[in-house]
N, C-alpha and C positions, 0 to 999 in steps of 0.2 A: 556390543552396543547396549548401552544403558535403556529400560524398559522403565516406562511410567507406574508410578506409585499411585495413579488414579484409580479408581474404579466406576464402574456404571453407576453403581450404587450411590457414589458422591458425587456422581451431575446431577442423580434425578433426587436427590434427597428433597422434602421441603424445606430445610434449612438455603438449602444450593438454591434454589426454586428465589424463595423470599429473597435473599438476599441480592440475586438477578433479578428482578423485580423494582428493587430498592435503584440499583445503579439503572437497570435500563427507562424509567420513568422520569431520570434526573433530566426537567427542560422540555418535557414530552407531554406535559399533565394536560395542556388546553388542547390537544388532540382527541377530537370525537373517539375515535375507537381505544385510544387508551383510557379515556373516560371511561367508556361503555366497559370496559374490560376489570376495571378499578371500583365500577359499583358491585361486582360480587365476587371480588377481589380471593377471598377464601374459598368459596365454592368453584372458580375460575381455577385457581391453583393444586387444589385439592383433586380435581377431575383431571389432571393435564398429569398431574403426579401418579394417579389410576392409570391412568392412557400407556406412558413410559414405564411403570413398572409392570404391566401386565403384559407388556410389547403389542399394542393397536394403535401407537401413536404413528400418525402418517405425515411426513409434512404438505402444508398445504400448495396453492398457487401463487403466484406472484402479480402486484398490481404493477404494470411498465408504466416510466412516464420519461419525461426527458429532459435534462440540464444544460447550462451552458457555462464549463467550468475550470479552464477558460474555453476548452472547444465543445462542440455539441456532446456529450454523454447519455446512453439510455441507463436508468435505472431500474433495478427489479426491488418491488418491496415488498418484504410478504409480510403476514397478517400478526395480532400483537404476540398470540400464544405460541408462534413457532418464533418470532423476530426474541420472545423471551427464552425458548431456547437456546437459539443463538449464545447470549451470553451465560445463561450457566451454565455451556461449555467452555465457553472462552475464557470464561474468570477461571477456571480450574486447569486447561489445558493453556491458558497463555505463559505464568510464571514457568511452568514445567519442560514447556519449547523454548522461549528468550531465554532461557540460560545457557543453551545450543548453540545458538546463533552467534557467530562472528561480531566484532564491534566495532564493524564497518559496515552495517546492516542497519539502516536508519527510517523505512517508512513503516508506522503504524507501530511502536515499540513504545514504551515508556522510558521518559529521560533521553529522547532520540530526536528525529523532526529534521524539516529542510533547515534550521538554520546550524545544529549541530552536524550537519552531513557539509553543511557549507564551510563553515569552522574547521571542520579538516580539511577539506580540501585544501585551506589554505594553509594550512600545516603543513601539507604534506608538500606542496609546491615549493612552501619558503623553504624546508628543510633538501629538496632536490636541487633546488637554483642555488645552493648555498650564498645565504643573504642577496638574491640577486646577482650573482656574479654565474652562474650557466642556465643556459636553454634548460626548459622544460617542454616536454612534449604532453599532450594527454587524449588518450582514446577516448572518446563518447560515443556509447553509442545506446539503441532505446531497441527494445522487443517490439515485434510486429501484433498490435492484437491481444497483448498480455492475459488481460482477464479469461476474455473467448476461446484461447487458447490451453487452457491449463487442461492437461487430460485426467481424467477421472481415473483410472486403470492405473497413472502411473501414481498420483496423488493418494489413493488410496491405498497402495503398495509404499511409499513414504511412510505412511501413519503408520501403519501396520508391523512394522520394524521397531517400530518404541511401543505400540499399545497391545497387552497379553489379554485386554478383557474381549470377549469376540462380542458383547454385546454393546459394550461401549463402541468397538469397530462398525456395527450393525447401525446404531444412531448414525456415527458421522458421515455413515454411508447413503443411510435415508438423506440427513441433509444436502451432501456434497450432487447427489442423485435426483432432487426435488430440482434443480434446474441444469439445462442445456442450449447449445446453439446447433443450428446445422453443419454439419461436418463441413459444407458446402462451403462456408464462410470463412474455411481455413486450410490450410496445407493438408488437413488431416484427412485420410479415405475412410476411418472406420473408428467405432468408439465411441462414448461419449465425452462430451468436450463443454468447457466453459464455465466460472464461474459467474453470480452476480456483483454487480459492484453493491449494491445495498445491504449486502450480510455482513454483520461484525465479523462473524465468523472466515468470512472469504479474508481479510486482512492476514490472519492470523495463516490460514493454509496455503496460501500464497506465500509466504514466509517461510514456509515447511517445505512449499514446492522448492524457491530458488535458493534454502539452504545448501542444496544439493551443490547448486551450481559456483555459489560463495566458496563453499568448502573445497572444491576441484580448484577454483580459481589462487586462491592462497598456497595451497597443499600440492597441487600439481602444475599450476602455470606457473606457481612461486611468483603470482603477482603481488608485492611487497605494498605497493600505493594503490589500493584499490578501495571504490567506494559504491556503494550501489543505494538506491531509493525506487524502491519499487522495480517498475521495469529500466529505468534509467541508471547507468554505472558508467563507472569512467575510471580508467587505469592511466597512473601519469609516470613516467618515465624520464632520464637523461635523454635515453637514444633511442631517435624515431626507430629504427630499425626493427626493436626490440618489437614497440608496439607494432607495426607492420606485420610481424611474424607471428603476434599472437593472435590477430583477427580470424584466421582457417581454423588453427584448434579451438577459438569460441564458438565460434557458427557450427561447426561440427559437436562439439559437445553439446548446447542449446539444444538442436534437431535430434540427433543420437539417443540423448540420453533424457530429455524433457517433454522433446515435441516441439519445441520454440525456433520462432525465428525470429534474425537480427534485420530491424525495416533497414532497408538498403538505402533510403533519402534522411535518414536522420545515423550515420555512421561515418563520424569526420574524426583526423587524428592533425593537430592544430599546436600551436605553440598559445601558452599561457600568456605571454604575452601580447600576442595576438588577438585576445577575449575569445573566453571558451565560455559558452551559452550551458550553464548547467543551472536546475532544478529554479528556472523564472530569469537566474540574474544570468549578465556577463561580467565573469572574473577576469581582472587583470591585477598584477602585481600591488598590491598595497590596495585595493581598492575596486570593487565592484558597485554596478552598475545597472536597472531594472533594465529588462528586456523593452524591445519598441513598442511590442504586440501585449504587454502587458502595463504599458503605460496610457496607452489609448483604450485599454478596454478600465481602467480607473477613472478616466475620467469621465466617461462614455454610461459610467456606473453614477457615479457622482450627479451626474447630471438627471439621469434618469429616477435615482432615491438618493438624493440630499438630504439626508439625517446623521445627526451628531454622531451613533455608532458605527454609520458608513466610514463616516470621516477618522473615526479614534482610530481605527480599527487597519486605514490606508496607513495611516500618521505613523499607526506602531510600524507596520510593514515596513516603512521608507528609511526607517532609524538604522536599516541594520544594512544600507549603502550608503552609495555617493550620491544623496538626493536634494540636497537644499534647495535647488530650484525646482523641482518637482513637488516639495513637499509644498512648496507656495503657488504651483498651481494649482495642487490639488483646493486648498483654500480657497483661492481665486472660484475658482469652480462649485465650491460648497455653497459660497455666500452668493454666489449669481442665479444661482437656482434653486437656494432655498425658500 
């Protein structure tokens, strides 16, 4: 197994430091504490560089708050000098893992995204249906808990397989260790467990986590159409059969081998034609369609902040279905309430 070319030395460099600095302030600057953080921006950096290279860098706590995006989400955000952490690891350790990872691994990557995950899909459908002329079958299905779930022990044992510095392994351990949930909240009896959804960094080791499971999936299940986004994946097939057969070996390697489990109300195996409800839309042959639950909560939005970059910003969204009359509701609704 190929070992990374990083070293501690070039997370914590002040070159590394600045330059994470530069990207994580990009859209951040009218933020109090990045203010505050930016008036002694040198001595701030320089102390935080002492911290890491002496080894008395601790990460800190986290402030929770909560979203609705589209369903309720708790957030952890922790404070700017460790959130700058965050990234100058991630700018060093991101290129060096995405060249790992399968190219059917689409959230949080660059040159990736839900509508490049959706774009194959329908590659992968027309090319199974040959032009529409057979069934297509496709498993979906969604991880129970993803984030909460990720276990530290095994996570950590991931890295540690590519990364030889033990003191670089020692940071991401501080960080990956700076937060947890109750074992209580998951299948799990014992360990620590959980990432934050607010850590750049969690994008990235979440990535590392279900490479695992990508890689079995291709190499050992020989699933030829498969696509995953985050905790959501979908394997599409001629013959139900097939998919039927592979649901026991997933569930079982998930739990076995990650810790994971597959939610049992969100695990349907469905014909493409039929409309298969993946990553917002429903796809059917030649043309997909926004979700119901995602057309009411647009307008429901509109309504509530009717400003121009609400609206550009639905506008772009709707281009990439079958939404012409939706796109003139959305109008409809900008101009009534602005």
């Amino acid at each position: 197994m190929n070992k990374l070319l990083i070293s501690y030395q070039d997370i914590i460099s002040p070159e590394n430091l600045l330059l994470a600095w530069q990207e994580f302030c990009r859209g951040k600057r009218k933020a109090k504490d990045v203010q505050q953080f930016e008036r002694n921006l040198a001595d701030n950096l320089l102390a935080l560089h002492e911290e890491l290279a002496n080894g008395t860098y601790q990460h800190g706590g986290y402030c929770r708050f909560c979203i609705n995006d589209p369903k309720p989400r708790i957030i952890h955000k922790a404070c700017v000098r460790d959130r700058l952490v965050h990234h100058a690891i991630h700018r060093l350790l991101y290129p060096n893992f995405d060249c790992r990872f399968i190219s059917d691994s689409y959230s949080c990557r660059k040159n990736k995204g839900t509508h490049r995950a959706m774009a194959q899909f329908k590659q992968y459908a027309h090319r199974l249906s040959q032009n529409n002329t057979r069934t297509v079958w496709v498993l979906k299905c969604d991880i129970r808990k993803f984030f909460d779930s990720i276990d530290h022990g095994i996570l950590l044992e991931l890295l540690r397989q590519h990364i030889t510095d033990e003191r670089l392994s020692a940071l991401l351990e501080n960080v990956i260790n700076s937060f947890s949930v109750p074992a209580t909240m998951t299948s799990h009896s014992s360990g620590r467990i959980g990432l934050p959804l607010g850590n750049l960094t969690s994008q990235l080791f979440v990535n590392i986590y279900m490479n695992t499971f990508d890689q079995w999936a291709k190499h050992a299940l020989k699933a030829k159409y498969y696509i995953r986004y985050a905790d959501d994946f979908v394997l599409l097939s001629a013959n139900r059969r097939e998919l039927e057969n592979a649901i026991n070996p997933i569930a079982t390697f998930l739990h076995e081998r990650l810790r994971l489990n597959l939610h049992p109300d969100k695990l349907f195996i469905k014909t493409y034609a039929s409309g298969v409800d993946f990553l917002g839309w429903i796809h059917f042959p030649g043309y997909r369609v926004l979700r119901t639950a995602a057309k009411r909560r647009m307008l429901r939005t509109l309504k509530q902040k009717a400003e121009p970059a609400v609206l550009q910003s639905y506008q772009g969204l709707l281009k990439h279905g079958k939404a012409f009359h939706l796109q003139q509701q959305a109008m409809n609704q900008y101009w009534l309430y602005q």
